[in-house]
C-alpha positions, 0 to 999 in steps of 0.5 A: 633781328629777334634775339633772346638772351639767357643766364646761363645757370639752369633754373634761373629767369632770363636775364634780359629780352631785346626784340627789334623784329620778328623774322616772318614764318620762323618760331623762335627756338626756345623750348629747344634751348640744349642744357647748358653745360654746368661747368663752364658757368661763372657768377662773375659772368652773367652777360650772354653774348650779343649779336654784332653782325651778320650776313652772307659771305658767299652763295651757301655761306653766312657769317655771325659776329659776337660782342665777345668771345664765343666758346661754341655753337650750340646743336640746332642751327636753322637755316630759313627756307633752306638750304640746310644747314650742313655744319657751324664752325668757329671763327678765327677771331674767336667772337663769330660763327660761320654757317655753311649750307649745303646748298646755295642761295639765290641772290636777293632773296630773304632768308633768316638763320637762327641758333644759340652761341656760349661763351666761356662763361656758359652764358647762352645767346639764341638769335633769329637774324634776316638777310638776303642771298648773297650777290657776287656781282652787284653793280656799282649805282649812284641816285642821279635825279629826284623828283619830290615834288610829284604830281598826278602826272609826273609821279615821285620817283627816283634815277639810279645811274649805273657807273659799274655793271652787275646784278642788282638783286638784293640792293636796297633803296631807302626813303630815309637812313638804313635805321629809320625810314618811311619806305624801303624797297628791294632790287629783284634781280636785273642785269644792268650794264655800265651807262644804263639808267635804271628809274624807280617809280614811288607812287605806282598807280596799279595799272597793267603797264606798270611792268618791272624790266627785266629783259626789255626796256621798253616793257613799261607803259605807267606814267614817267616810263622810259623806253631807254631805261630800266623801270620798276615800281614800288609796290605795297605802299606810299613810297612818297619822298619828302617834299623839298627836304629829306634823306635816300639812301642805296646800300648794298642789302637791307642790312649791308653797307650804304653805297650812296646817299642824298640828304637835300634840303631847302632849309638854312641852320638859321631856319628855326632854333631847333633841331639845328635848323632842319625842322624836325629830329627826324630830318636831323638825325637822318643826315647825321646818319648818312654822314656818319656812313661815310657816304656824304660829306657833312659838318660836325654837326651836319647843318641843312646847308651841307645837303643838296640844295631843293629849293623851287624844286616841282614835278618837273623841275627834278633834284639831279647831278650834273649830265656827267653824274659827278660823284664827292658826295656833297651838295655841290654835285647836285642843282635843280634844273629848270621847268620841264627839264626833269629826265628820268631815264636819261641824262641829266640836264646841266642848266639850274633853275633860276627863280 
């Protein structure tokens, strides 16, 4: 999000600037900032509101959470490609607006929204903040299998298993936390039943059979392309996972709640004195996030032992769960299955590897 915070006093210098991004194709509204009304301002106040939460909370309606009491949203409002905005309301908690459109948005496609807030003190908050159309039936998804071993032949990818059915527009998978990650990739839109696999491909070679599904399973021709799931491909980057020892992530949105997540590791607490036997603060951090989430289940702190083990792991002998995609978001869900027993699009193997 782009936020830009100002004092609300006319004639004096912003009190503060914090810039984590910049929304593609949108300007920031600054010189359009209304005059901010005199009266309300108090020098025992100084501190504008601050942006806490956003995001969509139905086809043409988006919601913004403050840090703090808002007294009013300021004229202006932009919604990005549109629809247009048809009007802004209070909250009833007093600390958010709501946008309503007149129009609604399509599930899974970017769009941005953008406007200036006041609290009673006058201080005056203007935000420019990302999100994607709201998806009324998002399907209910595990990650299944990794391979992070990959090779020219069995590239990386990664298995979702399909517990609920739904549309998967919008989803985000992560390589890494939600906060810091090596590569992100966004669901187009797909309608996935309940039992389907649905494989992403991480290291697409740009071939023509390297086709998304949508309609058909048996669509895609690239390598590791399975007749009986839905395959896509990450394009516009190196999606490769972390050899033996990383973090993935599934939320519900680039910027929603996190539906699953598998930190795997061939580490022990015992590896090295740093970084608590992970290897790097990288690695570390990513964990501590993930369970943080709520969406694995860690020590405090986490240690390398808590994740899924991924030792002997290679392009064919796959990180997975059990065949019947077990769920306690713990490391005891997961093994490394023996040479040649990697199943992308299938159901997984329950032998383990045995060195």
């Amino acid at each position: 999000p782009y936020t830009t915070l100002f004092r609300s006093s006319a004639g004096d210098p912003p009190v503060d600037h914090r810039v984590a991004g910049a929304v593609a194709g949108l300007s920031f509204l600054a010189s359009c900032v209304p005059e901010p009304a005199l009266e309300r301002f108090s020098a025992d106040d100084l501190r504008p509101p601050a942006v806490a939460s956003w995001g969509p909370i139905g086809p043409s309606e988006v919601s913004i959470g403050f840090d703090e009491d808002i007294a009013g949203a300021e004229p202006g409002f932009v919604s990005y490609p549109g629809p247009a905005v048809a009007s802004v309301a209070l909250g009833e908690d007093g600390r958010s607006v709501r946008v309503l459109l007149d129009g609604a948005q399509a599930p899974g496609v970017a769009y941005s929204v953008s406007g200036v807030v006041a609290d009673a003190a006058g201080n005056l908050s203007g935000f420019a903040l990302p999100y994607w159309g709201h998806n009324p039936d998002p399907p209910a998804m595990l990650i299944n299998e990794l391979v992070t071993e990959g090779s020219a032949t069995h590239p990386d990818a990664v298995e979702f298993y399909v517990a609920r059915g739904g549309d998967c527009a919008g989803l985000a998978f992560f390589v890494g936390s939600p906060m810091d990650y090596a590569c992100r990739y966004v669901f187009p839109p797909l309608a996935v039943a309940a039992g389907d696999y649905v494989v992403l491909h991480l290291k697409p070679q740009g071939v023509a059979g390297e086709v998304d599904e949508s309609t058909a399973k048996d669509e895609s021709a690239g390598l590791d392309a399975s007749a009986s799931a839905w395959d896509l491909w990450c394009r516009g980057g190196d999606g490769a996972l972390p050899g033996k020892n990383g973090v993935v992530a599934l939320c519900s949105s680039p910027h929603g709640a996190m539906l699953d997540a598998v930190p795997y590791s061939e580490r022990f607490a015992d590896s090295d004195t740093a970084y608590g036997g992970f290897g790097s603060a990288a690695l570390r951090d990513r964990v501590a996030a993930v369970v943080a989430a709520g969406a694995w289940v860690g020590s405090d702190p986490p240690r390398p032992e808590d994740c899924a083990r991924s030792a002997g792991t290679t392009s064919t002998r796959s990180v997975c769960r059990s065949s019947s995609s077990g769920d306690s978001d713990s490391g005891a869900d997961w093994h490394v299955v023996p040479t040649k027993g990697a199943s992308l699009g299938s159901a997984n193997a329950d032998e383990v590897y045995a060195p």
